[in-house]
C-alpha positions as MATLAB code, in Angstrom:
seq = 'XXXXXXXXXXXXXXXXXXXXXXXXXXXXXXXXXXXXXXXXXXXXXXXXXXXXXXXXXXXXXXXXXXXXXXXXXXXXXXXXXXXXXXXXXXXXXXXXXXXXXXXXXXX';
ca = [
      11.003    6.070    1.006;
      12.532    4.319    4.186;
       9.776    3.252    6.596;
      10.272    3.954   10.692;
       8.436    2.060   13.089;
       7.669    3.935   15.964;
       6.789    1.792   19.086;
       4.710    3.778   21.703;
       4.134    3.547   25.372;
       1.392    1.728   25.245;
       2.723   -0.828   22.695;
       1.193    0.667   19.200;
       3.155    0.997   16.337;
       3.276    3.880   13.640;
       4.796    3.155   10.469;
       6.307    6.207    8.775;
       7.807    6.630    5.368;
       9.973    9.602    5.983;
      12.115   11.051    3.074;
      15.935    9.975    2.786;
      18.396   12.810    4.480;
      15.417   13.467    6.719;
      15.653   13.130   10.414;
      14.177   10.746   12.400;
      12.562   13.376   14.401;
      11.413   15.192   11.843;
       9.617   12.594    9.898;
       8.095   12.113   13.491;
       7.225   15.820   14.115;
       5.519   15.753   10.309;
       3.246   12.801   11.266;
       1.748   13.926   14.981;
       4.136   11.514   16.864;
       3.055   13.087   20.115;
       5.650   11.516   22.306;
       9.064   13.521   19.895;
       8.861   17.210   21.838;
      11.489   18.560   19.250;
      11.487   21.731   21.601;
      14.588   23.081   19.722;
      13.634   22.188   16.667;
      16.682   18.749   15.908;
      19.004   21.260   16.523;
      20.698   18.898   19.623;
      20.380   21.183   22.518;
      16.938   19.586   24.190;
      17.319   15.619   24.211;
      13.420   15.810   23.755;
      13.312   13.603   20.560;
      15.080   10.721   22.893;
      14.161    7.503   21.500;
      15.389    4.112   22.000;
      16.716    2.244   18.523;
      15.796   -1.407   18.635;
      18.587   -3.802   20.372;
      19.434   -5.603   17.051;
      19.327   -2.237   14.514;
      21.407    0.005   16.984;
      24.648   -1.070   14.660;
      22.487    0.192   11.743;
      22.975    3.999   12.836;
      26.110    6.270   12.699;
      28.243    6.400   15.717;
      26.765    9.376   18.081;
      28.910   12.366   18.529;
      30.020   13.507   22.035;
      27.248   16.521   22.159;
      24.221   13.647   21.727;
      26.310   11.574   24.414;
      26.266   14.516   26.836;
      22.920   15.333   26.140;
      21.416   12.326   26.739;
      22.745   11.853   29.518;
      20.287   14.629   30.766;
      16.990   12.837   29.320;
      13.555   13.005   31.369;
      13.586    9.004   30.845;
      16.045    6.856   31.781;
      18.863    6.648   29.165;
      19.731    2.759   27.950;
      22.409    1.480   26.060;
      20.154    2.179   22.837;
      19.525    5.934   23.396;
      19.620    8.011   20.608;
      18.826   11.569   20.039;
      15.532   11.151   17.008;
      17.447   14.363   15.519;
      20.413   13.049   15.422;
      19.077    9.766   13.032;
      19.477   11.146    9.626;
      17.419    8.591    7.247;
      18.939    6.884    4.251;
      17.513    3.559    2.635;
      20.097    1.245    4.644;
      17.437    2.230    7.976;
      14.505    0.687    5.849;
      12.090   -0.916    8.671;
      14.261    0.690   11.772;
      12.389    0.388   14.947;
      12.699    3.008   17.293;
      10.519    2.879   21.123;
       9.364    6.194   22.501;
       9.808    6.247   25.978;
       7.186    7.178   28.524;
       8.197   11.324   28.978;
      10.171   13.645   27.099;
      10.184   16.549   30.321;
];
């Protein structure tokens, strides 16, 4: 399985294997990351699995569609050019090792 490397606040780092056509947000959800809220369960209508996809793997990930554009845009954190919506990252083995920071506040 693809491994995730989830950066926290504070600077540790998770590494999850999450299963291929999984979500990002759900392979967090699955493993206690604290800091994904998931309030609407990676359905795209919270933008509280924001995330920010490391500068040099951003290119890695499918374009974002115009809903996760507008929706971060409405993040508790501030948005960077490297938002992404954690729900919106489907995993396949091409995002082996991505690393994603969790910012400080999802609300």
């Amino acid at each position: 399985m693809p491994q995730v490397i989830f950066v926290h606040p504070d600077g540790r780092q998770d590494a999850i294997e999450i299963a291929v056509g999984a979500s990002v947000m759900q392979g967090a959800t699955q493993h206690g990351i604290e800091e994904i809220l998931a309030e609407c369960g990676g359905n795209a209508m919270c933008a509280t699995c924001h995330v920010y996809v490391d500068d040099e793997q951003i290119g890695r990930l499918v374009p974002m569609s115009e809903n996760e554009d507008a929706l971060l845009d409405g993040t508790a954190a501030e948005r960077q050019p490297t938002s992404r919506l954690a729900c919106q990252i489907e995993v396949t083995p091409a995002l082996d090792g991505l690393l994603v920071r969790l910012p400080d506040r999802q609300t």
